[in-house]
C-alpha positions as CSV (number, residue, x, y, z in Angstrom):
1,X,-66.5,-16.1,-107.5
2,X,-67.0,-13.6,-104.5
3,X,-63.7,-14.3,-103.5
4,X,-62.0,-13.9,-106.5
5,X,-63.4,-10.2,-107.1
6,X,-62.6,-8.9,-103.4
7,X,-59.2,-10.5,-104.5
8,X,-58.9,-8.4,-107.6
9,X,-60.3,-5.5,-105.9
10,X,-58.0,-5.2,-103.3
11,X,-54.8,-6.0,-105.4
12,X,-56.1,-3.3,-107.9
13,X,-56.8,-0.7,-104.9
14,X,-53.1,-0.8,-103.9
15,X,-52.0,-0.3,-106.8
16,X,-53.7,2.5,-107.1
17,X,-52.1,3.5,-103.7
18,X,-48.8,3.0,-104.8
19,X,-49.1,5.0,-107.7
20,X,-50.4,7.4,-105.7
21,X,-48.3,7.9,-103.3
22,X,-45.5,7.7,-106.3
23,X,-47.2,11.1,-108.3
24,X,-47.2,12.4,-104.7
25,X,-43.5,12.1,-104.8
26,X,-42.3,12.6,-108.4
27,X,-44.9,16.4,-108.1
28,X,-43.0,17.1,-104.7
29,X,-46.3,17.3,-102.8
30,X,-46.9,17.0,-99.1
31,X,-47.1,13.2,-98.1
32,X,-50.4,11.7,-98.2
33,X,-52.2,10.6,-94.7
34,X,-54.8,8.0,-94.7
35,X,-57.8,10.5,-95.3
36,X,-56.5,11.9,-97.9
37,X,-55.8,8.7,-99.8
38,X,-59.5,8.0,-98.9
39,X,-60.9,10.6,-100.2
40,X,-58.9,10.3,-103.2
41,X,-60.1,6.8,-103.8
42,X,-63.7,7.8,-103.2
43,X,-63.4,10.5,-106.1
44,X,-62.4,8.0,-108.5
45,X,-65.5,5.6,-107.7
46,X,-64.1,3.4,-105.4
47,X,-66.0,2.8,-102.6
48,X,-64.6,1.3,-99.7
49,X,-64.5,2.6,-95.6
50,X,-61.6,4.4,-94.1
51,X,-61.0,1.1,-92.4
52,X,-60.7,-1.0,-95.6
53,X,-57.9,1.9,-96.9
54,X,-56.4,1.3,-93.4
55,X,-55.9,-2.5,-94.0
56,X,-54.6,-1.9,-97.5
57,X,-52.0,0.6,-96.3
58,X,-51.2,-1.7,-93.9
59,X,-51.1,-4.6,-96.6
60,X,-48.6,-2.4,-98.3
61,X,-46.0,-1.9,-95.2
62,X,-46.1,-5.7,-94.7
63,X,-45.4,-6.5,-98.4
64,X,-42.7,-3.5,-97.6
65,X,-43.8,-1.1,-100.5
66,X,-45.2,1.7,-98.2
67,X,-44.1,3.5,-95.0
68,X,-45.5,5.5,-92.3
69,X,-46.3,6.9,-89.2
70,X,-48.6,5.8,-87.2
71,X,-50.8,7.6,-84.5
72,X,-53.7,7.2,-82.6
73,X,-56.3,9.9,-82.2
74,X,-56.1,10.9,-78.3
75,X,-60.2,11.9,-79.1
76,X,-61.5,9.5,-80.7
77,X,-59.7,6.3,-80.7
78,X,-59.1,5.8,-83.8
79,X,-55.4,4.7,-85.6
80,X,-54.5,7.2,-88.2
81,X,-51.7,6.4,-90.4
82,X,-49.5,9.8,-92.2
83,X,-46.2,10.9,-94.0
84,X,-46.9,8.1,-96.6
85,X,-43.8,7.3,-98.6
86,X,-42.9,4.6,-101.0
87,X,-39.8,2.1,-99.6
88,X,-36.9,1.0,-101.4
89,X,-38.6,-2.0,-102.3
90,X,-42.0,-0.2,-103.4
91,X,-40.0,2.4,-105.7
92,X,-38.5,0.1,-107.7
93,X,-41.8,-1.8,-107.7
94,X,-44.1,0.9,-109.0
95,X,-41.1,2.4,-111.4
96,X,-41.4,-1.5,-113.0
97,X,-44.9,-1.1,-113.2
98,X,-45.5,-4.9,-113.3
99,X,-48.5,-6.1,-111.4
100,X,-47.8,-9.4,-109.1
101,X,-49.8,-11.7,-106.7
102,X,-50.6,-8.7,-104.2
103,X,-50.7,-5.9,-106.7
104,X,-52.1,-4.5,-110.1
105,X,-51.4,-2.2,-112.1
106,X,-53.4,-1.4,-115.2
């Protein structure tokens, strides 16, 4: 049962990215980084680490919905991802709007 709501959870969260990243877009603003999409997500109640929005940005690269850049932080280590942008692949996805095995929309 856990397993099934983490499931949920995390195909929910990117779409939330997605669409994110797609208002970002369609409103002409600056691309989103990684913080940015985590602070986002922590406004609308979802609470999750800036390492879980790292693996589900990453989740979204490998499905090949999402792009970036990625850099690692010369002071502290840590991998930061910018310059979000939807692919090819991910525009036509989110523009569908129709949820699938890795991602929901609702």
């Amino acid at each position: 049962m856990e397993a099934d709501r983490r499931l949920i959870q995390a195909r929910r969260r990117r779409g939330i990215i997605l669409k994110l990243v797609r208002e970002g877009h369609e409103n002409q603003l600056s691309r989103m980084d990684d913080f940015e999409v985590w602070a986002v997500l922590q406004k609308m109640g979802q609470t999750l680490g800036r390492d879980q929005v790292l693996t589900l940005l990453q989740d979204l690269a490998v499905l090949d919905y999402l792009d970036f850049k990625r850099a690692t932080n010369e002071f502290t280590g840590r991998v930061e991802l910018s310059q979000l942008a939807l692919t090819a692949t991910g525009l036509r996805f989110v523009t569908a709007g129709r949820s699938n095995d890795d991602v929901l929309f609702n």
